[in-house]
C-alpha positions, 0 to 999 in steps of 0.5 A: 580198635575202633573209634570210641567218641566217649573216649578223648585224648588230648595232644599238647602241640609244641615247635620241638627243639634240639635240646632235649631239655627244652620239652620238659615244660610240655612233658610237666603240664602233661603231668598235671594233666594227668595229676588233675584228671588220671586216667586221662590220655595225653601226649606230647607232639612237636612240629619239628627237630623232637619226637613223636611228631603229631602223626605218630602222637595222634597214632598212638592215641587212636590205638588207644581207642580215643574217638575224640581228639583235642589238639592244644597249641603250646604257643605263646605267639600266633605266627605261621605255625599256628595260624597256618601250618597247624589246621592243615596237619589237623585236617590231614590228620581228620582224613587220615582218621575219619571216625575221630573228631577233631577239635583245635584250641586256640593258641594257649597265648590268646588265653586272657587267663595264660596273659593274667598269670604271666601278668601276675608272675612278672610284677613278683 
């Protein structure tokens, strides 16, 4: 199938765990995602220790068609991970799919509106 640009998806990119209950969080704001927008195309990736990794999440949105993808770090803190290791997967991941364009938010705890409703939800 080829690449459509009209057509995006969405990755939301977490760390992963052992613990199988630990992706319920990511696998809930996809939900909403879903909820807000349906019809919108949105997996779950993790960079380690759950599946898919995000080749294969990406792999399955390209089949899908998507030409655009946006990658959404699930990470409150900035460390290596998001600073470095991530761009270079989103770069591979461009080569490896050279008709889709890739785009890399920012790590949703540099958001100022995830700060405020953490904000708001600890003086409750």
């Amino acid at each position: 199938m080829s690449a459509n640009l009209s057509l995006a998806g969405i990755v939301l990119f977490a760390h992963g765990s052992r613990d199988p209950l630990w992706r319920q969080p990511m696998d809930a704001v996809a939900r909403r995602i879903r909820t807000i927008a349906p019809g919108a195309l949105v997996v779950c990736a993790f960079l380690e220790l759950t599946e898919p990794d995000l080749p294969a999440a990406v792999a399955e949105l390209v089949a899908q068609g998507v030409g655009r993808v946006t990658v959404v770090p699930m990470f409150l803190g900035v460390g290596k991970h998001a600073r470095e290791d991530l761009p270079v997967l989103v770069a591979r991941l461009q080569a490896a799919h050279p008709l889709v364009e890739f785009r890399l938010q920012p790590a949703v705890g540099e958001d100022t509106r995830l700060t405020d409703l953490l904000a708001h939800m600890a003086l409750d």
